[in-house]
LUMSEZA-71024 format. One record per residue (C-alpha): residue number from 1; x, y, z. Coordinates in Angstrom, 3 decimals, always signed. Example, Ala and Ser with C-alpha at 12.3 -4.5 7.8 and 13.67 -1.06 7.14 Angstrom:
// residues 2
+------+----------+----------+----------+
: resi :        X :        Y :        Z :
+------+----------+----------+----------+
:    1 :  +12.300 :   -4.500 :   +7.800 :
:    2 :  +13.670 :   -1.060 :   +7.140 :
+------+----------+----------+----------+
***
This chain:
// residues 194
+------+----------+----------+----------+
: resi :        X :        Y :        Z :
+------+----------+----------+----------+
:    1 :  +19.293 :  +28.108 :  -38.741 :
:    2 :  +22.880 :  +28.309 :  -37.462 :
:    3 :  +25.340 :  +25.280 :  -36.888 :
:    4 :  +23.917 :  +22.750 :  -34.494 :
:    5 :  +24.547 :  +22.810 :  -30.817 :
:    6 :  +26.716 :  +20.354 :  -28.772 :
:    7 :  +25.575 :  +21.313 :  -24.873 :
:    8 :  +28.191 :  +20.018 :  -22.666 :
:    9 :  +26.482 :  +19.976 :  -19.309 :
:   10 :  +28.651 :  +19.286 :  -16.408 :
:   11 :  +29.252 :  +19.482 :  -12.399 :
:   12 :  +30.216 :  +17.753 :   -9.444 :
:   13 :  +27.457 :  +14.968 :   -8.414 :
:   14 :  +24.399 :  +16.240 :   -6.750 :
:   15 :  +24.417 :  +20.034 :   -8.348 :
:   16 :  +21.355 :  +19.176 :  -10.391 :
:   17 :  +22.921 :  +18.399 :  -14.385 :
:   18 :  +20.219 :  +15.617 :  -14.382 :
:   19 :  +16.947 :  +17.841 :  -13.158 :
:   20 :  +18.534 :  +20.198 :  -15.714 :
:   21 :  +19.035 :  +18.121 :  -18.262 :
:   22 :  +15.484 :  +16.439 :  -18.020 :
:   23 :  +13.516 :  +19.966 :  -18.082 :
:   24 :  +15.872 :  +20.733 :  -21.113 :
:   25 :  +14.733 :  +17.612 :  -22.860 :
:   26 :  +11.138 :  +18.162 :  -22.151 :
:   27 :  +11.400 :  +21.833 :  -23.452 :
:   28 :  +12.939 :  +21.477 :  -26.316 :
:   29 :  +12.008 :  +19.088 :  -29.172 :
:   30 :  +15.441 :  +19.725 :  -31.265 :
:   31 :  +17.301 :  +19.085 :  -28.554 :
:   32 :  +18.755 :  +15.049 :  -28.546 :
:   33 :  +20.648 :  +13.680 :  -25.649 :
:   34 :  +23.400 :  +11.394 :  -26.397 :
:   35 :  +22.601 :   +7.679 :  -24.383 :
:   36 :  +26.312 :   +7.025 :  -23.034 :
:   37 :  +27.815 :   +3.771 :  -22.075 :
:   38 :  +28.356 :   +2.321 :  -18.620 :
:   39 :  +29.537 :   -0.617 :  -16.296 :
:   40 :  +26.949 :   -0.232 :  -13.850 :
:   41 :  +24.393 :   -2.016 :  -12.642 :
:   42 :  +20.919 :   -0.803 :  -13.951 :
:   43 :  +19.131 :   +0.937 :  -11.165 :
:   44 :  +15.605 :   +0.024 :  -10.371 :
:   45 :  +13.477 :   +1.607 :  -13.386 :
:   46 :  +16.349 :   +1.993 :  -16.043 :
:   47 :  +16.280 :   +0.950 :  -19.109 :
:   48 :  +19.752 :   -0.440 :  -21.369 :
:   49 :  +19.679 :   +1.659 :  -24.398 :
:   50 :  +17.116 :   +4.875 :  -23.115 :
:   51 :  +19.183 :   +5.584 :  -19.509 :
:   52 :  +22.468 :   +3.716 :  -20.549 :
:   53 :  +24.162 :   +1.519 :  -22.907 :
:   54 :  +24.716 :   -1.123 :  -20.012 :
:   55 :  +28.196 :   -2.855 :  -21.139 :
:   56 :  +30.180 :   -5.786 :  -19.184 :
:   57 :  +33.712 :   -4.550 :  -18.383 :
:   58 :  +34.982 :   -6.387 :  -21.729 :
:   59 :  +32.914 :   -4.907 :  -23.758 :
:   60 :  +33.621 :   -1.916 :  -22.586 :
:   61 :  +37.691 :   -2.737 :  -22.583 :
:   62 :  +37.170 :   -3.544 :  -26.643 :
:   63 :  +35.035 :   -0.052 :  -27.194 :
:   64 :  +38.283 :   +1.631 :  -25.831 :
:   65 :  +40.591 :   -0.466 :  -27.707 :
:   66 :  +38.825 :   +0.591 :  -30.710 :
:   67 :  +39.135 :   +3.789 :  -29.455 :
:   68 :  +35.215 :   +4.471 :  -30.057 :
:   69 :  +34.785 :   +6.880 :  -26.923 :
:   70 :  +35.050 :  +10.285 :  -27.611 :
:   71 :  +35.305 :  +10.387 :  -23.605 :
:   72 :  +35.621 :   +7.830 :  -21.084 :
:   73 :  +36.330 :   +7.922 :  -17.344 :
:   74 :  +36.083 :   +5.611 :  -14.749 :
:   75 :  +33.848 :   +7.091 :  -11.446 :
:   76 :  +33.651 :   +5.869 :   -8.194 :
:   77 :  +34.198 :   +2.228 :  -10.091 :
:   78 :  +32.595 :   +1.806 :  -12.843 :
:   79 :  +33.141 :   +2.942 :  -16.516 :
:   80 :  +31.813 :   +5.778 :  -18.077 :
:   81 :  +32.135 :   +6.787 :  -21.794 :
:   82 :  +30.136 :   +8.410 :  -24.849 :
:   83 :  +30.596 :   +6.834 :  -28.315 :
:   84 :  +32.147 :   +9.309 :  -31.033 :
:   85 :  +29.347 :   +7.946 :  -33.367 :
:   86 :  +26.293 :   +9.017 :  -31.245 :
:   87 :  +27.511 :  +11.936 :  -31.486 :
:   88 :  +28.396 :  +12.819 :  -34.425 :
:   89 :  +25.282 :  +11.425 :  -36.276 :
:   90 :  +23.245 :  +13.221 :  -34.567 :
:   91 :  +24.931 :  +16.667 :  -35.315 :
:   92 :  +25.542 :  +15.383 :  -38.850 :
:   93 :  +21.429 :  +14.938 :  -38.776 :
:   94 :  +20.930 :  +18.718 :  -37.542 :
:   95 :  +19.769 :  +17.741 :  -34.184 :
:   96 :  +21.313 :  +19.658 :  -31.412 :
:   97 :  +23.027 :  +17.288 :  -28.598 :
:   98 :  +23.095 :  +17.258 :  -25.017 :
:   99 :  +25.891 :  +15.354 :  -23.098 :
:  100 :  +25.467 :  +15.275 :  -19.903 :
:  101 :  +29.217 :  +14.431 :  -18.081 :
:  102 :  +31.281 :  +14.889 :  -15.342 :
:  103 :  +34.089 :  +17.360 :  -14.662 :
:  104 :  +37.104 :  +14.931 :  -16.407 :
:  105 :  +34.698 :  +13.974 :  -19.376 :
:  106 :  +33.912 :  +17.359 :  -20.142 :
:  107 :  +37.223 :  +18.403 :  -20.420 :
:  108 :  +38.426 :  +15.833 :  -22.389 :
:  109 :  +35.051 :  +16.761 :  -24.587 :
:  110 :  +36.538 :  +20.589 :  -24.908 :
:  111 :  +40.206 :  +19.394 :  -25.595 :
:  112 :  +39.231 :  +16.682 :  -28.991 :
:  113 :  +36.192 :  +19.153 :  -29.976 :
:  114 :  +38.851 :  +22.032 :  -30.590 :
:  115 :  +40.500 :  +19.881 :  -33.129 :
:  116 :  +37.212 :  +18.358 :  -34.692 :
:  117 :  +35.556 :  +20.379 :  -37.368 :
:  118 :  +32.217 :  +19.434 :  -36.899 :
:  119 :  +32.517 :  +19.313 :  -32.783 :
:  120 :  +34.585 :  +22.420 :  -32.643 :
:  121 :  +31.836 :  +24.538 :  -33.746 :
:  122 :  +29.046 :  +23.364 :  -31.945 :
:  123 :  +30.544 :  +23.283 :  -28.565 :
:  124 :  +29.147 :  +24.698 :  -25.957 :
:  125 :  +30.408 :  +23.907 :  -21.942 :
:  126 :  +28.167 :  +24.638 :  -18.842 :
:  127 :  +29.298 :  +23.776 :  -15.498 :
:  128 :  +26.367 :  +23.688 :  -13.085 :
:  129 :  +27.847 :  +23.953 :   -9.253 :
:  130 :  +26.258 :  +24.991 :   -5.895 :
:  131 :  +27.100 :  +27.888 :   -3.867 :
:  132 :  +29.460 :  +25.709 :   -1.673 :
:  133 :  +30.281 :  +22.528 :   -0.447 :
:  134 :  +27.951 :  +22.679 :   +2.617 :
:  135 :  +25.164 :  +22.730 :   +0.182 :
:  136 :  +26.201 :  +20.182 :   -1.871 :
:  137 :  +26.565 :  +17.565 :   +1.413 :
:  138 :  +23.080 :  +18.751 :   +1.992 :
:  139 :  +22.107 :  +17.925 :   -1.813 :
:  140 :  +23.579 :  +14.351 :   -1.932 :
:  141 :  +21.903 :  +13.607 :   +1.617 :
:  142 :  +18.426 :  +14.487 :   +0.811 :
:  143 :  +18.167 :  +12.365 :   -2.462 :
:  144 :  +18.996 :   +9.007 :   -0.106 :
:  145 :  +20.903 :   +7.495 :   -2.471 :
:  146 :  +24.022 :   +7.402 :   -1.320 :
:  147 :  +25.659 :   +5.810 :   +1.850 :
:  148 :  +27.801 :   +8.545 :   +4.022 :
:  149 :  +31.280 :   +6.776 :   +2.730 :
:  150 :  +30.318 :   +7.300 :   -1.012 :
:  151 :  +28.604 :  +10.605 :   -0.084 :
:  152 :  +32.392 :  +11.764 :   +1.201 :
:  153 :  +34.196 :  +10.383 :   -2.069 :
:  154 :  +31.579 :  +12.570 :   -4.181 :
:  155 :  +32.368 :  +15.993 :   -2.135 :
:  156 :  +36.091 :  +14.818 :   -2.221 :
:  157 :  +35.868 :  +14.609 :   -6.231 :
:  158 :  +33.618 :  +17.752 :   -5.999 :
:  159 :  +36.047 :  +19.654 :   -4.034 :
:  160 :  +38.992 :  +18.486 :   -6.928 :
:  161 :  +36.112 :  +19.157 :   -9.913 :
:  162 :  +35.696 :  +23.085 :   -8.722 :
:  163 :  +38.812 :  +24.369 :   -9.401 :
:  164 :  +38.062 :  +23.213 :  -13.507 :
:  165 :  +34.755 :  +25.836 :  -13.334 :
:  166 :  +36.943 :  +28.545 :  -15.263 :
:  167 :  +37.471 :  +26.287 :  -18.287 :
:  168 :  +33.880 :  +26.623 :  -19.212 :
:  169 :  +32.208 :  +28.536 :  -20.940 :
:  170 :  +29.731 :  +29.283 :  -18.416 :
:  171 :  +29.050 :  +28.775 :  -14.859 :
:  172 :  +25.910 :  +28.613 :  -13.350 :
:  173 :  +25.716 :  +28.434 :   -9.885 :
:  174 :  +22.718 :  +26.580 :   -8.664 :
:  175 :  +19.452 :  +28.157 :   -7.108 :
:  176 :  +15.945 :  +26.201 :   -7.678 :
:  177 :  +15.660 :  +23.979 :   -9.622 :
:  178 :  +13.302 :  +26.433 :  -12.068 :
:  179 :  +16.148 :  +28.836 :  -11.997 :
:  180 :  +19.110 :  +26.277 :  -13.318 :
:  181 :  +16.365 :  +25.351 :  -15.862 :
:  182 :  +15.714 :  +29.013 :  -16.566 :
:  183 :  +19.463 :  +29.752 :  -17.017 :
:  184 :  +20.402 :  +27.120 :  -18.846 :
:  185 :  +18.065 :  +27.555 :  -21.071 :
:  186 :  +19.103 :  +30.987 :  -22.058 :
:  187 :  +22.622 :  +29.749 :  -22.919 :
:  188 :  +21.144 :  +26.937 :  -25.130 :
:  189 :  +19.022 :  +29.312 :  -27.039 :
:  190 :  +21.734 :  +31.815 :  -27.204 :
:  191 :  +23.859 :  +29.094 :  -28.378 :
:  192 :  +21.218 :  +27.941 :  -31.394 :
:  193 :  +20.972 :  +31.123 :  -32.499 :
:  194 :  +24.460 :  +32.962 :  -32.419 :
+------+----------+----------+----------+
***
């Protein structure tokens, strides 16, 4: 067995990272996601510690101060950050990680692993994006989430987030949701075994 994995799985909102990253859970028994931290209110259903580490703003202003995050990033409000801890004790266990993270977190991900010796290695950056924006407007409409004004921030931040795709290391542009699985997949096991 090779070095363990860190799968970096990124995109603008609404291209599917979560579907993906689900089905890549499910599949794969080695495979660990990495809970992060947010500001947030818990949606209906989600649970602090499985879905999130749900943190008041101070707590969240002392885990930067301590400089804990190996990422952070504030979205459309609210905080966003994975611990450098839950990370690394996981890889340090031999379990292969999955982050899941937007566009900024990733690359602040790709810029710390290159001087980390134990994230260096393991990295591994997808960017999952749709064929076009027109799709994507159609994506974040369908799920009902969203209300048209933060529907138009996300394709705003989407339309900023595309021009990143080239500093990953792959690009997978969105079909079914069987087919991201599929090709995701592929680079994961590539990944585990190169």
């Amino acid at each position: 067995m090779g070095n363990p994995v860190m799968l970096v799985l990124s995109g603008p909102s609404g291209a599917g990272k979560t579907t993906v990253a689900r089905r890549l859970l499910k599949e794969n028994e080695c495979l660990r996601r990495v809970v992060t931290c947010t500001t947030r209110e818990p949606r209906e259903g989600e649970v602090d510690g499985k879905d999130y580490f749900f943190l008041t703003n101070e707590e969240f202003a002392r885990t930067i101060e301590a400089s804990d995050f190996l990422e952070h990033a504030e979205v459309y409000g609210n905080q966003y950050g994975t611990r450098h801890v839950d990370v690394r004790n996981k890889l340090q266990t031999g379990s292969n990680v999955l982050l899941v993270n937007d566009i900024q977190g990733a690359g602040t991900i790709r810029v710390l692993a290159k001087e980390d010796e134990l994230f260096g290695p393991a990295l591994v950056m997808v960017c999952l994006m749709t064929e076009g924006l027109v799709e994507l407007k159609g994506r974040l409409e369908s799920r009902g989430q969203d209300s048209r004004e933060v529907i138009n921030q996300r394709l705003e931040r989407a339309k900023e987030e595309i021009v990143h795709a080239d500093e990953f290391d792959h690009v997978v542009v969105s079909g079914s949701r069987e087919e991201d699985w599929q090709r995701v997949q592929a680079i994961y096991e590539a990944a585990k075994h190169g």
